[in-house]
C-alpha angles and dihedrals in degrees: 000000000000084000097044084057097052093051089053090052091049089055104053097048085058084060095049088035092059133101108264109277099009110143121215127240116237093254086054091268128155117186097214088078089064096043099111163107128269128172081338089296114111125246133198149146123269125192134210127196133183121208086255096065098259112141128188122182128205136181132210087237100108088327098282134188109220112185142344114216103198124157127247140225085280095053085249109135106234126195102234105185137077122247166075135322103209137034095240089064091047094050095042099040116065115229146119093230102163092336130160096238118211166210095011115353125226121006129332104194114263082339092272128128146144140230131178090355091304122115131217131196104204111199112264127231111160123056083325095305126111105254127191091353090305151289090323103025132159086285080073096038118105110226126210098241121198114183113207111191132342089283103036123072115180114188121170139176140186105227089199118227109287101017109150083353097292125131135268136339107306118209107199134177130188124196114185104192121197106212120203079238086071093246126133110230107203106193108178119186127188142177134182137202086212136031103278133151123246138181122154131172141165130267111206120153116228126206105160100190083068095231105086097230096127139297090239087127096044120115125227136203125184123177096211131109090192142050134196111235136233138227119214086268091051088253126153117252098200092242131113108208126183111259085212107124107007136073099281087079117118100133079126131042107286130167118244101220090057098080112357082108092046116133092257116128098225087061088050094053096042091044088233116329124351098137143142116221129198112237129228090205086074094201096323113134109172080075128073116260106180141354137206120183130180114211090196090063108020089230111140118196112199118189128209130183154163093222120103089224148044130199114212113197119178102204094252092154095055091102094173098267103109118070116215136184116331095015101297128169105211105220126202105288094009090140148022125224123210105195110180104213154136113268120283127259079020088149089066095038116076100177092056123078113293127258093182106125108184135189116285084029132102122213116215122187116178134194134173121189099191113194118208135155117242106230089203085073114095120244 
């Protein structure tokens, strides 16, 4: 109760708080606070609705998704990812909350790899390996962004040769769609002037029950009989070992919190789960790929993708320090990422699917995150 009453407070000084006449989004969003500048490129807030009331709100700033406004099994509309409620915190407090992550997702080993007999040495930023394209990767770009109705978003942006390391000028493109189904269609394009690798995704953070206290209780579905194992250093070890028997299972509905802690060694170098698995659905989207359901609210999130492979990440670094929207303080496994993908470390990797994009060619990577309420769930 005591918690209820501090969020209401907090509401409603956002409301005092707020310019003469702006009108909140549904989330408690005020775009003033994204109206900016950032490396003299202009950033704002952009805001997609669906004819059944679902928002979802997006900024420029690394093409990032908000916050998703989707109703439970109550028909109250619940904001179900983690994140900030102004650009400055964005911008001053490091994160990939609901980023568009680019060029390559995920780690490429000791950021070093090779094409076409030339080699390339990528700049490092986790445990001396190149994360997430880099120190300054796509997550800190600001995109050009054009909406084109109340439902489509396009952002794009040129990574120029040799940005992070990395190729050749990249021409990239990103749609979010709002679908009267209440899904999010991701839809990212790229082209290069020279042979370079790409793989981007989206990070969002995911807590379905809409308060950020952890996902213990979530229950998770992924359609893979393999994974892709870690080193200490989360490193890919080249193998692709059965999920059958060990922790890594989740071909049927399992909660996260009942063996993320188990004595396996994968869970112990990932620090719970921070793994790729290898999907049975091999690019076929208009299959399921993975599910994650909340029985507190009732809100199901199916995913759905092109891409051979997922990372689920279960937020085990968020240690409460950070303060998100609302007030929020985001707790260790608050939260569970789905990021669609090639493998990672792909580059390195020959026998994996390709991430090569050359000149003349057009790389397409699609996601779809589909919302739905689970009628099993009790009112």
């Amino acid at each position: 109760m005591k918690r209820r009453n501090l969020l209401f407070c907090f509401m409603i000084l956002l409301v005092a708080c707020s310019p003469k006449g702006e009108k909140m989004t549904k989330s408690g969003l005020l775009k003033s606070n994204f109206q900016s500048e950032v490396s003299g490129k202009k950033t704002n807030l952009y805001v997609l609705q669906n004819k059944s009331g679902m928002e979802v709100c997006v900024t420029n700033f690394g093409g990032r998704i908000v916050s998703i406004m989707v109703p439970d099994k109550d028909k109250k509309f619940r904001d179900v990812v983690l994140g900030f409620d102004s650009i400055q915190d964005y911008v001053n407090i490091p994160s990939d909350f609901g980023a568009t992550i680019g060029r390559y997702a995920n780690r490429i080993d000791h950021g070093k790899f090779a094409l076409d007999g030339v080699s390339y040495q990528l700049l490092c930023n986790n445990y001396g390996h190149c994360l997430h394209g880099g120190p300054e990767g796509f997550q800190y770009r600001v995109y050009d962004a054009k909406q084109i109705d109340p439902q489509h978003l396009e952002l794009s942006y040129l990574s120029a040769d040799g940005e992070e390391g990395f190729p050749g000028d990249l021409s990239c493109k990103v749609t979010f769609s709002l679908t009267d189904d209440d899904a999010i269609d991701i839809l990212y394009e790229a082209q290069t002037d020279k042979p370079t690798i790409v793989n981007m995704t989206n990070h969002s953070y995911f807590n379905l029950d809409g308060d950020a206290r952890s996902n213990a209780n979530h229950l998770l579905m992924v359609d893979a009989d393999y994974y892709t194992p870690v080193d200490s250093t989360f490193m890919t070890t080249g193998e692709i070992l059965p999920v059958e028997n060990t922790p890594m299972d989740f071909r049927t509905y399992t909660t996260i919190g009942s063996r993320i802690d188990a004595n396996f060694q994968q869970l112990k170098n990932g620090h719970g789960y921070d793994h790729n698995w290898v999907l049975n659905t091999k690019g076929d989207i208009t299959h399921k790929c993975a599910s994650l359901k909340s029985p507190a609210s009732g809100i199901t999130l199916d995913v759905y993708t092109n891409e051979p492979g997922i990372q689920v990440y279960t937020g085990n670094f968020l240690d409460g320090s950070v303060v998100g929207k609302r007030g929020i303080s985001y707790h260790k496994r608050a939260s569970v990422c789905l990021e669609t993908q090639k493998y990672p470390d792909s580059p390195n990797k020959p026998e994996w699917p390709s991430p090569v994009l050359r000149p003349g060619e057009k790389y397409v990577s699609h996601c779809i995150f589909k919302f739905s309420v689970d009628k099993t769930f009790k009112k």
